[in-house]
N, CA, C and O atoms as a GROMACS GRO file, in nm:
protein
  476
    1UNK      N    1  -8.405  12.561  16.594
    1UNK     CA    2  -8.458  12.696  16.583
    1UNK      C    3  -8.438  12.744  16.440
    1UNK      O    4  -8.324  12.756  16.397
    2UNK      N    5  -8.561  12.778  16.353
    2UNK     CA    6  -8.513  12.818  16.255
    2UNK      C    7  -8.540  12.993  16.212
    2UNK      O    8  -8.650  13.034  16.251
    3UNK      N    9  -8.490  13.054  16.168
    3UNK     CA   10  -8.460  13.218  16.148
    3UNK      C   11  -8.549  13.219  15.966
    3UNK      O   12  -8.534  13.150  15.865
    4UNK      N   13  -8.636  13.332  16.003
    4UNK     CA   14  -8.661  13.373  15.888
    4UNK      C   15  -8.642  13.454  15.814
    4UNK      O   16  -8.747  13.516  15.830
    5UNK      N   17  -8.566  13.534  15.704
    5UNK     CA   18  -8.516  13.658  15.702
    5UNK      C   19  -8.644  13.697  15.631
    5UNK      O   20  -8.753  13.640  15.623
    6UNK      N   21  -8.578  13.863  15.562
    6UNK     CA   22  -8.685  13.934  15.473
    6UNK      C   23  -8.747  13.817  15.349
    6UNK      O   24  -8.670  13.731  15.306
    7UNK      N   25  -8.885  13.826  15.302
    7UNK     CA   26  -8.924  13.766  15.212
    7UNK      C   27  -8.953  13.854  15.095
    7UNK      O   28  -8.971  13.812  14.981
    8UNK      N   29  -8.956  13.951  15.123
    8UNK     CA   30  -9.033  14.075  15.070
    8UNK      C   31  -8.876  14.013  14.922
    8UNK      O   32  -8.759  13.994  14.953
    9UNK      N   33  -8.937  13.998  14.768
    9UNK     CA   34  -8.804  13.992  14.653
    9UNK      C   35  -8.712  14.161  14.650
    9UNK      O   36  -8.750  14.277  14.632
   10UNK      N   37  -8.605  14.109  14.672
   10UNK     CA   38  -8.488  14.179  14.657
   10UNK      C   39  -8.344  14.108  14.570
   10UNK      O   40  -8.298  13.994  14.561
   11UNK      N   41  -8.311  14.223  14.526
   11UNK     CA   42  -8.139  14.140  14.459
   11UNK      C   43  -8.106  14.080  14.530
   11UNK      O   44  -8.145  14.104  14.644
   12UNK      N   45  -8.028  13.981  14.510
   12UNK     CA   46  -7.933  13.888  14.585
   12UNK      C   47  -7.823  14.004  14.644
   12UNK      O   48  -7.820  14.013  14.767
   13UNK      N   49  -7.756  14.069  14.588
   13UNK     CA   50  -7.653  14.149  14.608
   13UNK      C   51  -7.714  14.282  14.736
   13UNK      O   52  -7.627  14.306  14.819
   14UNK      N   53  -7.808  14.339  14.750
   14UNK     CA   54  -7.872  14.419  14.809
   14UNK      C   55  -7.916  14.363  15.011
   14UNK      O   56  -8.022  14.382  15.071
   15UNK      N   57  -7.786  14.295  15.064
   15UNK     CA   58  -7.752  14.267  15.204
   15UNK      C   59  -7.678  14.286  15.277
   15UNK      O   60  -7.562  14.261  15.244
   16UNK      N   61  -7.699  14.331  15.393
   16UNK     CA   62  -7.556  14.324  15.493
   16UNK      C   63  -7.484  14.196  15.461
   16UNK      O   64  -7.530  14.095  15.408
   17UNK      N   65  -7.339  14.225  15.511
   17UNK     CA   66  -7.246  14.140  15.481
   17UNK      C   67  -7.293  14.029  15.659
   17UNK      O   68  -7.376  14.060  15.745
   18UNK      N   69  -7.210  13.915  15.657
   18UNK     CA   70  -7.248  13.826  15.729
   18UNK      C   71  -7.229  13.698  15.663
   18UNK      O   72  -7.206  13.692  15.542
   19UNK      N   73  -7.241  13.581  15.748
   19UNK     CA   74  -7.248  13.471  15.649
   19UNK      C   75  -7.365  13.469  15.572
   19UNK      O   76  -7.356  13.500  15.453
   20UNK      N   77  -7.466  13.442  15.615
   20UNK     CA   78  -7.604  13.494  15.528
   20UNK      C   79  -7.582  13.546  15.389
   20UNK      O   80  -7.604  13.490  15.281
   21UNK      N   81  -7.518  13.706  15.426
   21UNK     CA   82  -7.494  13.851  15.320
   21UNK      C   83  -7.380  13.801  15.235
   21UNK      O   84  -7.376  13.864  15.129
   22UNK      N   85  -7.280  13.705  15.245
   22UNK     CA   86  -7.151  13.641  15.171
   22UNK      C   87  -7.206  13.523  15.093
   22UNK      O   88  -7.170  13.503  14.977
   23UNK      N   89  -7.288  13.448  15.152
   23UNK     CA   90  -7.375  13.374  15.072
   23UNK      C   91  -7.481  13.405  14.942
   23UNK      O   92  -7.511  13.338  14.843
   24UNK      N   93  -7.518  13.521  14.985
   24UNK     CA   94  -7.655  13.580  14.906
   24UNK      C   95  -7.518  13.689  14.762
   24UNK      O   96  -7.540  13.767  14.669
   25UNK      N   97  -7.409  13.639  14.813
   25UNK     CA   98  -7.348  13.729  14.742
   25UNK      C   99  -7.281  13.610  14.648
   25UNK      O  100  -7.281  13.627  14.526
   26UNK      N  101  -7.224  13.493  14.701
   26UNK     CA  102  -7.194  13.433  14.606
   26UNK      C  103  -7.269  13.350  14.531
   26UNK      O  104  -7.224  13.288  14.436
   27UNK      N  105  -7.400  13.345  14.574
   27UNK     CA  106  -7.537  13.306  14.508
   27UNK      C  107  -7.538  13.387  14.380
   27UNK      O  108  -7.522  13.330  14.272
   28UNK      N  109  -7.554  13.506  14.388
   28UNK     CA  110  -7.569  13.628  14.309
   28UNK      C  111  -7.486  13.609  14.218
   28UNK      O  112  -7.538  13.614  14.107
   29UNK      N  113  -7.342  13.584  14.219
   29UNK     CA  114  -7.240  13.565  14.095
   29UNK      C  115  -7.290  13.442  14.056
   29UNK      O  116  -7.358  13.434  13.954
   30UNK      N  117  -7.261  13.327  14.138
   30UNK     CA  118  -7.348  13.207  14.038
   30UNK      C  119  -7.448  13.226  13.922
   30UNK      O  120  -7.440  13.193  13.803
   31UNK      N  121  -7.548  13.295  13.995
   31UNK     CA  122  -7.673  13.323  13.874
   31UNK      C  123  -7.645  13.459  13.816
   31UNK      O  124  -7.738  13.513  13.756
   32UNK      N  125  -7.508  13.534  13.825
   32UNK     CA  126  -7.491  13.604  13.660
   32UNK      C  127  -7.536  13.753  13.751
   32UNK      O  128  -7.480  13.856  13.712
   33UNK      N  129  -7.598  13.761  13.825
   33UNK     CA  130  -7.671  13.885  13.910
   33UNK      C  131  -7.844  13.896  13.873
   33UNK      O  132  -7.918  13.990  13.903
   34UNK      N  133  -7.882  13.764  13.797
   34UNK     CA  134  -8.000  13.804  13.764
   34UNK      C  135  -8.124  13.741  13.868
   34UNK      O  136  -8.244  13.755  13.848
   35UNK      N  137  -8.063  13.673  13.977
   35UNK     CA  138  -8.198  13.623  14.080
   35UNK      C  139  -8.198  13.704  14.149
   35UNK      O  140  -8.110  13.787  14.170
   36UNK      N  141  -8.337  13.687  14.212
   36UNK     CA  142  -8.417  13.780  14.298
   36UNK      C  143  -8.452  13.625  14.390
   36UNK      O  144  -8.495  13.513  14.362
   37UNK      N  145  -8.395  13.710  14.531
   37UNK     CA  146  -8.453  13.586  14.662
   37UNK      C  147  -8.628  13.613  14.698
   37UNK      O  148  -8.687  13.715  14.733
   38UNK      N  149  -8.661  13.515  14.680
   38UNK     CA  150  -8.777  13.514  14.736
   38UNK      C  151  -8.833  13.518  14.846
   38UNK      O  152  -8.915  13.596  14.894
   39UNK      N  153  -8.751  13.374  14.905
   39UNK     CA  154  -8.771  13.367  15.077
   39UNK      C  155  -8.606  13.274  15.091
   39UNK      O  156  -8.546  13.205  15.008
   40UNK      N  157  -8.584  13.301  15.194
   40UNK     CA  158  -8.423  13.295  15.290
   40UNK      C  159  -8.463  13.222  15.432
   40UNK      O  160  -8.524  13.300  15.505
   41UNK      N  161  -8.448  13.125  15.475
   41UNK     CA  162  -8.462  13.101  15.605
   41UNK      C  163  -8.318  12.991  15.663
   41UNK      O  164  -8.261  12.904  15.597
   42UNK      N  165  -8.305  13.014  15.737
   42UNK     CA  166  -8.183  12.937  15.814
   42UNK      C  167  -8.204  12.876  15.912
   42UNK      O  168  -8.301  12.930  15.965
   43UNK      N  169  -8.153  12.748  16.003
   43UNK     CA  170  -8.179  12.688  16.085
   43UNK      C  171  -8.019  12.628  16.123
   43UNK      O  172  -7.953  12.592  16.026
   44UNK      N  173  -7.951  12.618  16.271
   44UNK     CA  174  -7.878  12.605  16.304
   44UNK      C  175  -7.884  12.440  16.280
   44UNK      O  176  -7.987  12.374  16.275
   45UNK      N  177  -7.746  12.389  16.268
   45UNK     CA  178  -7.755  12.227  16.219
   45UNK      C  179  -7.590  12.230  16.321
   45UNK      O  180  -7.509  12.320  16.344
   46UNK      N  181  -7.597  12.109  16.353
   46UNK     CA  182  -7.452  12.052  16.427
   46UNK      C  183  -7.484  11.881  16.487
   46UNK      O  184  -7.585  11.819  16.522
   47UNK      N  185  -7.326  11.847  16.472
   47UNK     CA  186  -7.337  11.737  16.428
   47UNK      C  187  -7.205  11.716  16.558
   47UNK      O  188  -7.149  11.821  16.592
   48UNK      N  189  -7.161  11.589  16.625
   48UNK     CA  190  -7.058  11.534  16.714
   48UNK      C  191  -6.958  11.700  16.671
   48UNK      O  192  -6.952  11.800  16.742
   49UNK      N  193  -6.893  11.678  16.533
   49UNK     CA  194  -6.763  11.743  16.512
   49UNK      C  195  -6.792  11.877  16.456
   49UNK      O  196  -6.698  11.956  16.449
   50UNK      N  197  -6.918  11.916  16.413
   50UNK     CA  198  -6.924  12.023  16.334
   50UNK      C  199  -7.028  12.101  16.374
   50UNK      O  200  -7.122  12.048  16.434
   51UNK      N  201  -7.028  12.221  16.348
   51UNK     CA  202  -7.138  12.326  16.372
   51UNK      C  203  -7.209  12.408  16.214
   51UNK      O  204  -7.168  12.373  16.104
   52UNK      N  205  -7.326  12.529  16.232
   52UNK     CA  206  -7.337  12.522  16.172
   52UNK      C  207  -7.502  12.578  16.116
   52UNK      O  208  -7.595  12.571  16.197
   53UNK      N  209  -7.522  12.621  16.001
   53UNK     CA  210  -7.660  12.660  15.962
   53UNK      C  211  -7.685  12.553  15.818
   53UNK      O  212  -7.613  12.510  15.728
   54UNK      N  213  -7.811  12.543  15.854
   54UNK     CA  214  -7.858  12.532  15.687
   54UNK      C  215  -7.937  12.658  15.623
   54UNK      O  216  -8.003  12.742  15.686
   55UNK      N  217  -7.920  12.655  15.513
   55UNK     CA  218  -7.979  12.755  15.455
   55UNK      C  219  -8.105  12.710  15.338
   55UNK      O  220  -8.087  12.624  15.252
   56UNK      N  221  -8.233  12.786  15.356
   56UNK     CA  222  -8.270  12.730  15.238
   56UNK      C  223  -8.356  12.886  15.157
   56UNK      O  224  -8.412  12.979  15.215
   57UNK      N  225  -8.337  12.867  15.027
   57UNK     CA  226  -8.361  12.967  14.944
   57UNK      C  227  -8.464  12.968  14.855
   57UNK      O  228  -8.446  12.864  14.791
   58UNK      N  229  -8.549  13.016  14.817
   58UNK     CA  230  -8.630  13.048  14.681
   58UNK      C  231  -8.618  13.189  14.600
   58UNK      O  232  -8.656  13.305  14.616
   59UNK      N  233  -8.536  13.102  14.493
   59UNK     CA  234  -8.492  13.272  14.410
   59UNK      C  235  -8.510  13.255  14.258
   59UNK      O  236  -8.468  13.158  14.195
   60UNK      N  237  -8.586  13.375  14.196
   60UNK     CA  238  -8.673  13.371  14.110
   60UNK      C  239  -8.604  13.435  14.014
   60UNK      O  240  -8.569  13.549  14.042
   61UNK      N  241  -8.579  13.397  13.922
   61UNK     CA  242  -8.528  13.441  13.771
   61UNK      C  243  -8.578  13.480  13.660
   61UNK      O  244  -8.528  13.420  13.565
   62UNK      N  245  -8.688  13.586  13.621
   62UNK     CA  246  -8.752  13.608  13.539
   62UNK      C  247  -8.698  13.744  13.407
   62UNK      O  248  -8.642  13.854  13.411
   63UNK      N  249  -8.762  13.644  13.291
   63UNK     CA  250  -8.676  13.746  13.172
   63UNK      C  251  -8.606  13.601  13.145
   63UNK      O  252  -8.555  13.524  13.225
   64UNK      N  253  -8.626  13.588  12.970
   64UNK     CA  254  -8.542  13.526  12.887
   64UNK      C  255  -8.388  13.486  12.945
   64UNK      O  256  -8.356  13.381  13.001
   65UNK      N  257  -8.302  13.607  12.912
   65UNK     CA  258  -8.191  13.558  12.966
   65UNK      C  259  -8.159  13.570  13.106
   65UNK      O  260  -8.042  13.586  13.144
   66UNK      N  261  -8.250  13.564  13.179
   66UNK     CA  262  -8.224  13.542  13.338
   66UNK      C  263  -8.274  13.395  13.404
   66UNK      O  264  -8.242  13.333  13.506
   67UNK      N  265  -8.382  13.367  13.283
   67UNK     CA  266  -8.394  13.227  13.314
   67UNK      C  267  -8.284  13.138  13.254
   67UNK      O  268  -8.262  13.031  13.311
   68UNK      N  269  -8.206  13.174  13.136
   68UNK     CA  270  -8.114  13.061  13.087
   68UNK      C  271  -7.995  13.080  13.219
   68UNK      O  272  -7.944  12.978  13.266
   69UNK      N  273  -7.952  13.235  13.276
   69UNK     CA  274  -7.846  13.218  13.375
   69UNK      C  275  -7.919  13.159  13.504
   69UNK      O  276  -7.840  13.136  13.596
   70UNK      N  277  -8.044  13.131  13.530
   70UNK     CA  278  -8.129  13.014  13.643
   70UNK      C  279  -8.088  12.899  13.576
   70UNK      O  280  -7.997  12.851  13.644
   71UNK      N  281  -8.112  12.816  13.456
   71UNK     CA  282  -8.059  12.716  13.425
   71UNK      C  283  -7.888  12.667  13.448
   71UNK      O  284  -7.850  12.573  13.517
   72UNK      N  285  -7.828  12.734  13.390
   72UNK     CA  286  -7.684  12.730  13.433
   72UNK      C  287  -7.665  12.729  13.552
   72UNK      O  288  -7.564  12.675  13.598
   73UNK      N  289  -7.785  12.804  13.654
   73UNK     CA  290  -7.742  12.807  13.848
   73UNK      C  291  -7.747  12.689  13.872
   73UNK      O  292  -7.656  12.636  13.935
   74UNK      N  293  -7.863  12.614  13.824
   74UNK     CA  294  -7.918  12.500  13.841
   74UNK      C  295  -7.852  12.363  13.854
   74UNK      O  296  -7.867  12.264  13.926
   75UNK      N  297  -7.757  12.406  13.732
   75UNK     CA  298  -7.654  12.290  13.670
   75UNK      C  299  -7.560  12.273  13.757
   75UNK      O  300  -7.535  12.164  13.809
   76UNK      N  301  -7.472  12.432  13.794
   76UNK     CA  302  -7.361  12.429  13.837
   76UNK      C  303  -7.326  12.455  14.003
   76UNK      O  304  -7.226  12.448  14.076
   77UNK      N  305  -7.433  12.481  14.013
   77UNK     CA  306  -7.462  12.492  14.223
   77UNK      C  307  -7.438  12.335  14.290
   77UNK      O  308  -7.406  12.358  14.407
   78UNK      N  309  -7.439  12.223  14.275
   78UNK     CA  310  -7.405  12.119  14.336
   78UNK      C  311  -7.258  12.105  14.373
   78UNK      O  312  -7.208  12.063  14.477
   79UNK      N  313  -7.186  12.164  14.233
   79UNK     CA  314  -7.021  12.093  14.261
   79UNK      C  315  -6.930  12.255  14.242
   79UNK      O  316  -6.826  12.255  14.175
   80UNK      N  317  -6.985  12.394  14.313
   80UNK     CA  318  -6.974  12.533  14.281
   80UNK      C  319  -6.883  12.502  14.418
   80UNK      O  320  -6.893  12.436  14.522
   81UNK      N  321  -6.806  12.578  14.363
   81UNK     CA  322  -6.620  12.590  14.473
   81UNK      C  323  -6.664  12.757  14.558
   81UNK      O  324  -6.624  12.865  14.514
   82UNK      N  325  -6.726  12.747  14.649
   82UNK     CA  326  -6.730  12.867  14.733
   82UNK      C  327  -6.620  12.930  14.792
   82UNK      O  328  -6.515  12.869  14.815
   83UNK      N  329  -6.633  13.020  14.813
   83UNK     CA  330  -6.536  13.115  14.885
   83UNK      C  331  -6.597  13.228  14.998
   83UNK      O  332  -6.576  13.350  15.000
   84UNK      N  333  -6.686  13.144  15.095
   84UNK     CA  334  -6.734  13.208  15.218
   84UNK      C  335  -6.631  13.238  15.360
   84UNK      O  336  -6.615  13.160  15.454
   85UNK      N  337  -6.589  13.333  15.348
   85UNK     CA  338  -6.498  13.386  15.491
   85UNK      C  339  -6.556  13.302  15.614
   85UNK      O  340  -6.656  13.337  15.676
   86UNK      N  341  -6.471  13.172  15.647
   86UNK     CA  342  -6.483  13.134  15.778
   86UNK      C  343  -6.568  13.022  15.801
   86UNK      O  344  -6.576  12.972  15.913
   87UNK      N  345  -6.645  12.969  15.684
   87UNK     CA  346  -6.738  12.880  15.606
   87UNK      C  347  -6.651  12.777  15.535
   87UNK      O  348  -6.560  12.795  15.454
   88UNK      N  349  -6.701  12.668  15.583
   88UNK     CA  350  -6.727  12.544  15.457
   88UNK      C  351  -6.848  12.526  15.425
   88UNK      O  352  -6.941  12.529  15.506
   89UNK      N  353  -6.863  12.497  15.268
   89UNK     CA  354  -6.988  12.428  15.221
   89UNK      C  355  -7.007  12.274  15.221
   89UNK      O  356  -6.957  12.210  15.129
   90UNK      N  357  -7.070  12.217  15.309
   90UNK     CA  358  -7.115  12.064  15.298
   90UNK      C  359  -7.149  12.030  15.199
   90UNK      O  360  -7.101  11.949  15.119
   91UNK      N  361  -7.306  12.139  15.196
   91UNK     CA  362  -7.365  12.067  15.046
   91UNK      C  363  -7.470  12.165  15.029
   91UNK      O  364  -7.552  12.209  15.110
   92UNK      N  365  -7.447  12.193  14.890
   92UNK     CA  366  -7.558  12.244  14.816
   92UNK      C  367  -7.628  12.149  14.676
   92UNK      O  368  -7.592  12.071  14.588
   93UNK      N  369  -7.748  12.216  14.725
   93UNK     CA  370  -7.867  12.109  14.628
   93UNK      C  371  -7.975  12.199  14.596
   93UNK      O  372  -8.055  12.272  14.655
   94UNK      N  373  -7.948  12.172  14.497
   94UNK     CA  374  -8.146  12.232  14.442
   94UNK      C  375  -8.286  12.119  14.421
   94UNK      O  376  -8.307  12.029  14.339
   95UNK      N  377  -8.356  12.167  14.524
   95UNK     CA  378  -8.479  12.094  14.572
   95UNK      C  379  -8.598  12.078  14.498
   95UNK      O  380  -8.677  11.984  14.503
   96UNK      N  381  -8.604  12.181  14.429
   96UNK     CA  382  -8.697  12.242  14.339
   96UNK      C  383  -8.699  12.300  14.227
   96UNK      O  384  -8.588  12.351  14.218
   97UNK      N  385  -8.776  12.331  14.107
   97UNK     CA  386  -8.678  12.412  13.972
   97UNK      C  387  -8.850  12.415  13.944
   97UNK      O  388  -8.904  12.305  13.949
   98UNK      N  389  -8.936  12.532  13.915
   98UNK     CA  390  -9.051  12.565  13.853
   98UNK      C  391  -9.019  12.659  13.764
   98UNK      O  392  -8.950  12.757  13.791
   99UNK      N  393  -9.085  12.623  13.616
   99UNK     CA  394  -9.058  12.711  13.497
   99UNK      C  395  -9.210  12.791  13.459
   99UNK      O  396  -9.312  12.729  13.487
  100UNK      N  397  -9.219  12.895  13.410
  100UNK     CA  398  -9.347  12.971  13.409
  100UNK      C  399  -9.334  12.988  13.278
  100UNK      O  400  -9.215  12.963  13.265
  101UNK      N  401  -9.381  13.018  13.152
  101UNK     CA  402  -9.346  13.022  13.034
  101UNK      C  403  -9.412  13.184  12.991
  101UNK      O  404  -9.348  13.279  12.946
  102UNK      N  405  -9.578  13.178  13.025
  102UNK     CA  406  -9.653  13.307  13.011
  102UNK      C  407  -9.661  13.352  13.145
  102UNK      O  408  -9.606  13.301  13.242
  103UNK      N  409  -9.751  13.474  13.143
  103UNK     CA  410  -9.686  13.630  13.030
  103UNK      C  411  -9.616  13.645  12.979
  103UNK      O  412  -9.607  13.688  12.864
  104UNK      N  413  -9.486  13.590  13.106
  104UNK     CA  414  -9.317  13.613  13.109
  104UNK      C  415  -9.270  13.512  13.137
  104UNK      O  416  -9.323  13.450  13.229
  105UNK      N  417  -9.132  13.444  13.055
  105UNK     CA  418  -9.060  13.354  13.119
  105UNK      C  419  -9.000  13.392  13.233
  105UNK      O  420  -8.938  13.498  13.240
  106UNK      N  421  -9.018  13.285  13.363
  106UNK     CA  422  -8.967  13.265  13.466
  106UNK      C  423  -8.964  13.162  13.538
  106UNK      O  424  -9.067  13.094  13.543
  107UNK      N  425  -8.810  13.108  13.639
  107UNK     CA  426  -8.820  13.003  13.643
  107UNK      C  427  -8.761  13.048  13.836
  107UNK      O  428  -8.689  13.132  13.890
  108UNK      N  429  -8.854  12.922  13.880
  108UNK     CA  430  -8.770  12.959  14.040
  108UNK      C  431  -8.750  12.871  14.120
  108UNK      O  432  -8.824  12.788  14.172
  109UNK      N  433  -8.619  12.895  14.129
  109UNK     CA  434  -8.515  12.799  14.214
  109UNK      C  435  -8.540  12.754  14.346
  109UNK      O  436  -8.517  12.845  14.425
  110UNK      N  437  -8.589  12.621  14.417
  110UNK     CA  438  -8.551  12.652  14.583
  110UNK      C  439  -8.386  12.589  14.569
  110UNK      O  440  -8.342  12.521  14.476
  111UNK      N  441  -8.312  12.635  14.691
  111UNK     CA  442  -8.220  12.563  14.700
  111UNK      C  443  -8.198  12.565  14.863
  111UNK      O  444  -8.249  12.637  14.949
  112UNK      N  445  -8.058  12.406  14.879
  112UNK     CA  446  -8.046  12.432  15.006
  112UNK      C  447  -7.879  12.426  15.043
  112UNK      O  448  -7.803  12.331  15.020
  113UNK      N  449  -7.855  12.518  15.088
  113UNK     CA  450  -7.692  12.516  15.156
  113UNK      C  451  -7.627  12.506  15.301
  113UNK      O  452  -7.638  12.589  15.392
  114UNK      N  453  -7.569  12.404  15.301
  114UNK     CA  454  -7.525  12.325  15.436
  114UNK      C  455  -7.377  12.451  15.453
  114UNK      O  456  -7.281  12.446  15.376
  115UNK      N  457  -7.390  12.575  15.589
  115UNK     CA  458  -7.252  12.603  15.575
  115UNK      C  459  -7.217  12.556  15.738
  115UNK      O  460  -7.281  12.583  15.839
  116UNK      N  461  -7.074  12.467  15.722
  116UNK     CA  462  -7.012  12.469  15.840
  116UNK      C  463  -6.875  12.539  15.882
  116UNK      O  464  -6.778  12.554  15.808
  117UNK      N  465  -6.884  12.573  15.994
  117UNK     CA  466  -6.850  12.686  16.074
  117UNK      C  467  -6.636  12.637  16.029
  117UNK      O  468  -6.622  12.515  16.021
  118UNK      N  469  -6.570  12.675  16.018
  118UNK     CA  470  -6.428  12.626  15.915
  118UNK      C  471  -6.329  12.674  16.064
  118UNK      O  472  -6.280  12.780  16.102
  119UNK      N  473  -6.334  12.549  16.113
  119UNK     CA  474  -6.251  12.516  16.254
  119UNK      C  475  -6.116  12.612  16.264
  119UNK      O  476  -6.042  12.602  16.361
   0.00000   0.00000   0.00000
């Protein structure tokens, strides 16, 4: 079953709290506060020992220095030490990376985050 949230672009920071809203929050420090989510959807994942959502994201970074703090997300989101209340991170990966150069630089991220449920 997979859940679609709002698509409509909003701050990362601008959510109820939740795992979702703790995610979209430590997303948000990763990229500096400068992404905007595009689309958010989740799908429950479980495995013999573990439970659990995946998450997958498209979040858009536009403006000079909001694309260099998208580059740095880019870099440092694979091996990024979370701190989600009640959460482990399996795995995060970025799937996708599109750069726009005109009008405006902008570059947009998909990504995907494995959180399991922290026994």
């Amino acid at each position: 079953m997979s859940v679609e949230l709002p698509h409509r672009p909003y701050p990362l920071r601008r959510v109820p709290l939740g795992t979702a809203g703790h995610l979209r929050m430590a997303l948000d420090r990763l990229g500096g506060g400068h992404g905007k989510v595009l689309r958010h959807t989740q799908s429950r994942w479980a495995s013999i020992t573990f439970e659990g959502a995946r998450h997958k994201l498209a979040i858009e970074f536009a403006g000079d220095a909001p694309v260099a703090a998208g580059e740095t997300f880019i870099a440092e989101l694979p091996e990024h030490e979370f701190a989600i209340p009640g959460q482990l991170v399996a795995e995060a990966t970025v799937t996708r990376a599109e750069h726009v150069l005109l009008p405006e630089a902008r570059l947009t991220v998909e990504c995907e985050v494995l959180l399991l449920k922290d026994a």
